[in-house]
N, C-alpha and C positions, 0 to 999 in steps of 0.2 A: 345478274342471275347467278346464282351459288354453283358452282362446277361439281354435275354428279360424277362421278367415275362408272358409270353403267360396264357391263361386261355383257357382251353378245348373247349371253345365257337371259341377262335381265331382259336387254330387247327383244328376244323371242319372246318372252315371256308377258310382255309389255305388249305384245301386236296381237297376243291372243284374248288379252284381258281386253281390252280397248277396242276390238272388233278397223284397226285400222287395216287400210286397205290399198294402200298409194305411201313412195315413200320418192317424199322431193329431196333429192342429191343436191344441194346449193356450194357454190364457190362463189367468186369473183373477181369480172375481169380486171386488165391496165388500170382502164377507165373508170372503174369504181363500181359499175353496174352488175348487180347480183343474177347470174346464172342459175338456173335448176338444170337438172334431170329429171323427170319423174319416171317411176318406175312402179310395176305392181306388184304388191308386197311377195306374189311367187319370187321374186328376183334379190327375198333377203337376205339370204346364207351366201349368194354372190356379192352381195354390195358389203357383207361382211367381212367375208375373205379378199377384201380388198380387187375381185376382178371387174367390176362393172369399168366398160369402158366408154368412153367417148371421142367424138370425132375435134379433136382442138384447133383444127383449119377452122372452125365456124365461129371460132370466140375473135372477136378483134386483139390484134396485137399477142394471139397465141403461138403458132407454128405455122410453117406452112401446106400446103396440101398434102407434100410430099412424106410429109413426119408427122402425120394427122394423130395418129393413135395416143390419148393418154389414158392414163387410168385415176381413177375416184378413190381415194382413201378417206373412208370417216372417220372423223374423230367423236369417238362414242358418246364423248360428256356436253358433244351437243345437241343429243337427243331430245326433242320436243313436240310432242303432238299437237298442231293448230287447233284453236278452240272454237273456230270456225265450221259449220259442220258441213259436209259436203253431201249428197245426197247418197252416191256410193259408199259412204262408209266414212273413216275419220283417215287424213294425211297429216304423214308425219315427216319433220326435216333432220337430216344429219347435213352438219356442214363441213366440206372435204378439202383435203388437201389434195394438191394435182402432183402426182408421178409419171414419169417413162416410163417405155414398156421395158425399160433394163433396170426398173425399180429404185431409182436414183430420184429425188425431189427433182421438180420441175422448175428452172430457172424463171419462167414467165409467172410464176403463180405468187399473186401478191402478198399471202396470210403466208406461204412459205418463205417470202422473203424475210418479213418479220421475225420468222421464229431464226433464220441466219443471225440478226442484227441482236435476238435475243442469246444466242451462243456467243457473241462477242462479248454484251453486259457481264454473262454468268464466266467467260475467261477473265473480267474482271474485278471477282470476287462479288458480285451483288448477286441477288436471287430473284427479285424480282422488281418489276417496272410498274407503277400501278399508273391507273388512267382512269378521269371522270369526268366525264362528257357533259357537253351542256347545249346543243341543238337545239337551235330555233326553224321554224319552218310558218309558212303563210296557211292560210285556207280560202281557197277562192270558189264563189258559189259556182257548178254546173249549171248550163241553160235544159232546157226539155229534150235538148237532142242528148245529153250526156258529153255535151264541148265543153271544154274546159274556157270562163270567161275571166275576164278580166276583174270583175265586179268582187269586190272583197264580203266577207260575212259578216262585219259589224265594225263598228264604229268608234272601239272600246279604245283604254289606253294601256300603259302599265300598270299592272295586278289589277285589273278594273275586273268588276264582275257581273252577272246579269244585271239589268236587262242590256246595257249595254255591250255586255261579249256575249255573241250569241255563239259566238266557237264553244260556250263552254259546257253545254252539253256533249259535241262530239269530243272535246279535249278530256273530258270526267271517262267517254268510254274507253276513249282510248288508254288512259291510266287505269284502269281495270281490268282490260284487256292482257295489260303489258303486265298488270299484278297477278294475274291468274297463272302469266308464263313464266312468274321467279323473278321477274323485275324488282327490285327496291326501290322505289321511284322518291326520289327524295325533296321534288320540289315541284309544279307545276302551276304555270300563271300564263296571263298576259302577259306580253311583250311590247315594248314603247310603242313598235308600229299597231295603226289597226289592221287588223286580221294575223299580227303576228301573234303568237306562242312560242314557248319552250318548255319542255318538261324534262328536268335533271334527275340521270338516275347513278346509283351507290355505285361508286368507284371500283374497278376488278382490274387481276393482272391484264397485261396489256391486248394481248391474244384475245383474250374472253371478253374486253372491252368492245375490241372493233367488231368481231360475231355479234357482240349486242344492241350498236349501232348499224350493221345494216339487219338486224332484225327487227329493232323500233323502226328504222323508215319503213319497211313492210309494214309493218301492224298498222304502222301511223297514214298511210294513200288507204291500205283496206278498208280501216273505219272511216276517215272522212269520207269516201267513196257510197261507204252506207247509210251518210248525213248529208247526201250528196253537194257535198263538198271536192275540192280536189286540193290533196297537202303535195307541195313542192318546195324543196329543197334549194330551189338556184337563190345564190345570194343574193343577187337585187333584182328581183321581179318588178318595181315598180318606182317610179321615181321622184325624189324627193320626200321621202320616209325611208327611215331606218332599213338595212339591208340583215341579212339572216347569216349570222355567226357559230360557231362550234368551238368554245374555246376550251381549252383542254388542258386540264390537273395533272400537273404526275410529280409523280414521285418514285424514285429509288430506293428498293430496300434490301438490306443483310438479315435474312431472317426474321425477324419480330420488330426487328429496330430500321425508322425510317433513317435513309441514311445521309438527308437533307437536317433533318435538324442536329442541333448541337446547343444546348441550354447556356453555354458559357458562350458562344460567339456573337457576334455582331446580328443585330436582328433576331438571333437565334438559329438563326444558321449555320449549317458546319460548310468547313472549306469543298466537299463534297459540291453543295448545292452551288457555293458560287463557281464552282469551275463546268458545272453541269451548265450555268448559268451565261458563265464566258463563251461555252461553246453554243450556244443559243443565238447568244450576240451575231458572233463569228459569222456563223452562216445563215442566217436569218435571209439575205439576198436573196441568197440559191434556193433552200427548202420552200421558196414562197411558191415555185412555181408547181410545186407537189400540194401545198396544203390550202394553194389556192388556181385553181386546176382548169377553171375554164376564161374566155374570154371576160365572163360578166361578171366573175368573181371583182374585177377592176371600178367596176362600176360601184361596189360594195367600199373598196376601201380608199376613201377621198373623205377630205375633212368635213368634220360638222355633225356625220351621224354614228358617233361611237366608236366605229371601227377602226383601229391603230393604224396608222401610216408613217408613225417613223420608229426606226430601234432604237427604244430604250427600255430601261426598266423602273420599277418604285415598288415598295413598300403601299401607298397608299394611292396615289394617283391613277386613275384610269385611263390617263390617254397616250401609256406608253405600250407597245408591244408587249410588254411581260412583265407582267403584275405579281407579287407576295401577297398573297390573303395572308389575313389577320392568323388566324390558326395556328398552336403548335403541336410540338409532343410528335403522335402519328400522324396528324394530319398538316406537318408539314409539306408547303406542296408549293411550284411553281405554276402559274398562271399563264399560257399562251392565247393572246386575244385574236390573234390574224385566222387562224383556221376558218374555212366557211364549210357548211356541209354539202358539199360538191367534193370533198376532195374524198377519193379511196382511200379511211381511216386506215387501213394496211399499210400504204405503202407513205402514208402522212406523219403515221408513229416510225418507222423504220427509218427516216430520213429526220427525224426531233430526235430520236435514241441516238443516233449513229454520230448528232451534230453534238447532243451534251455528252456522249463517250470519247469524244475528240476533244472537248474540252475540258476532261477529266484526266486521261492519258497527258496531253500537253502542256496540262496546269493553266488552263487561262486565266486570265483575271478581266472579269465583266469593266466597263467604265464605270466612273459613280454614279450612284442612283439619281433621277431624275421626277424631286418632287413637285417641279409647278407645270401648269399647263403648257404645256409641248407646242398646242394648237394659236398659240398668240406671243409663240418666240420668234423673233423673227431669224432670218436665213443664219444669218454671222451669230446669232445667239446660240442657235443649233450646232453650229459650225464648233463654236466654243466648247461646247457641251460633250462633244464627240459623239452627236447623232445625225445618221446617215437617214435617208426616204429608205421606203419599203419600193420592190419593182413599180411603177405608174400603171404597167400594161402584161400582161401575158408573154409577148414577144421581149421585153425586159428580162421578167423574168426568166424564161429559160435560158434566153442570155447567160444572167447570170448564174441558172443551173452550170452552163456550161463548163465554166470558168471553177466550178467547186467540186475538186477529182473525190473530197469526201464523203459530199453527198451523192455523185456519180459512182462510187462506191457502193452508196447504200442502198440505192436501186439495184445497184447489181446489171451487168452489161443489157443482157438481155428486156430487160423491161426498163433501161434507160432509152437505148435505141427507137423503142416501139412507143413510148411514151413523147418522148421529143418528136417522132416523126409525126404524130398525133397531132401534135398540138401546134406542130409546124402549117398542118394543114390547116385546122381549124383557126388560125390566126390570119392565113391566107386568104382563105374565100368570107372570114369577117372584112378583111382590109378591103376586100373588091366591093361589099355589098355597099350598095347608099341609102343610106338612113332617111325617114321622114326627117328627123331635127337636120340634116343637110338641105333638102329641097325647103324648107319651112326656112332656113338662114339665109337660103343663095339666089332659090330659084329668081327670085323677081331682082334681087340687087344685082346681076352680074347678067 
């Protein structure tokens, strides 16, 4: 979506033309899960002047009871009236950055963290970080009750189209939906799995990227909800078909010039990218348990269905961690495949930024590129190769978050703590639970 620069005179101006009447305050939490406020648009010259507050004891992993009070700061140029119509009148979203009541950024608030990790880039001479997303997500029919079943909506394959993708009616709304809101949607298909989809949209600074990504997944549960359908996010909803990816483009730039390419270098790359690159490698461990954030995320990356499970990279090959697409000039860009969309793009960019500006600072240098199949090398070939496994498990990984004061760094204390403790738990009472595939192994042998 194009960044307007609106000025509070515009929005006034915009809420009287528009007849809107409700204005949803949205952030988001540790966890990734989009918060509102809604407020009635009497409440707009407040939510202007920065004092709308709220109670941050009730967000997970916010503050505690005792230090409840934060404040909503919008950022004006995410001004967007839903095109959804409500029967009251038309709502509209700014989406906020979280302050103390002593007007200092909120150390828990994840879109603020970002913009920290984006003051380090810009102390580093660059201007900006670009990002484009590529989200897949399933659709599973609703039964009469409005339960979410198990039962997929069609049978399709990759780019397959009617009659066989019956998604493609709700996936066509929802791409007009999202074109109506300023999206440049640059690509939308089937997906290998049946009932999967993805729809790729036009690359933005990094900020305005992740805003746009938890406003597609909005868009995207709204309308299947009206196809009754239900769109979900967890990477492997279903087993033994392909699991649901976010792999993520970026790029670094100096003004007008991307700062990954270099027309005289290797590939086409300037020393830039490969040290952006090195640092990728580096901590690839750690970042996984950010950019892949819940237990089932695991279940997604295991060999066979696409998904990268060791660190490498190529030029051409698919089944390493971090891929060069063909492209050059400005569309020079690194390819991260492990991301799944479960993870809070906020704080997914902030720990990928934080790992290639560490590898930029300390000049790494990536191993060599790896162009044959990863998937049918065996251990000691890998070993040779200088590629490591990605975490197996959740509990791995934050392991190895721990172990990386970089990207411990790039969470920043506060929403390291709260994030770890999170997911400490959530590792725990999966470890305790017993699965059908256990009593279906054990019950009668043992």
């Amino acid at each position: 979506m194009p960044r307007v620069n609106y000025t509070a005179t515009d929005i006034k101006r915009i809420v009287e033309e528009e007849n809107v009447r409700f204005l949803r305050l949205m952030f988001t939490d540790i966890m990734g899960t989009i918060k509102n406020v809604e407020v009635p648009v009497s409440q707009l010259e407040k939510v202007l002047d920065n004092k709308m507050m709220f109670d941050g004891s009730s967000i997970e992993g916010f503050v505690r009871i005792e230090e409840s009070d934060m404040y909503l700061y919008p950022d004006l140029s995410t001004w967007m009236i839903f095109p959804w119509e409500s029967e009251h009148g038309k709502v509209a979203r700014l989406i906020c950055d979280i302050y103390n009541p002593d007007g200092t950024p909120f150390a828990g608030d994840p879109r603020g963290n970002l913009k920290r990790a984006m003051d380090h880039m810009k102390q580093l001479g660059f201007t900006s970080f670009n990002l484009g997303p590529e989200p897949e997500f399933f659709l599973f029919k609703l039964d009469e009750d409005g339960e979410i079943t198990t039962e997929l909506n069609d049978a399709g394959g990759y780019f397959d189209f009617a009659p066989t993708d019956l998604g493609e009616n709700c996936r066509r709304d929802i791409v007009l939906e999202l074109e109506s809101l300023g999206f440049e949607v640059e690509a939308s298909h089937h997906e290998v799995a049946p009932g999967q989809h993805e729809i790729d949209f036009k690359y933005a600074d990094v900020v305005d990227a992740c805003d746009n990504i938890q406003t597609f997944k909005l868009v995207v549960k709204t309308i299947a909800r009206k196809h009754g359908l239900h769109a979900t996010f967890m990477p492997k909803p279903l087993f033994g078909i392909n699991g649901s990816g976010m792999h993520c483009n970026m790029s670094l730039f100096k003004g007008k010039e991307n700062a990954f390419y270099d027309k005289a270098g290797e590939m086409g790359l300037s020393q830039t990218a490969y040290h952006f690159l090195g640092g990728l490698i580096e901590h690839a461990r750690a970042y996984t348990a950010v950019c892949n954030p819940i237990v089932n995320s695991y279940k997604r990356l295991v060999p066979g269905y696409e998904a990268p499970v060791y660190v490498a990279w190529s030029g051409r090959n698919r089944s390493p961690l971090i891929r060069v697409p063909e492209s050059r000039g400005l569309s020079t860009r690194l390819e991260l495949r492990s991301v799944d969309p479960s993870a809070n793009p906020y704080l997914a960019m902030a720990v990928l930024l934080e790992a290639g500006l560490d590898g930029i600072e300390r000049e790494l240098t990536p191993p060599p590129a790896v162009d044959r199949n990863i998937y049918v090398m065996n251990e000691a070939e890998r070993e040779e190769a200088q590629i490591k496994d990605l975490p197996s498990t959740l509990h791995n990984a934050i392991k190895a978050l721990r172990k990386d004061q970089v990207m411990v760094d790039a969470l920043g204390n506060h929403i390291y703590q709260n994030f770890v403790e999170a997911k400490r738990l959530e590792w725990a009472s999966f470890r305790q639970t017993v699965s059908e595939w256990e009593r279906e192994q054990y019950l009668e042998l043992y």
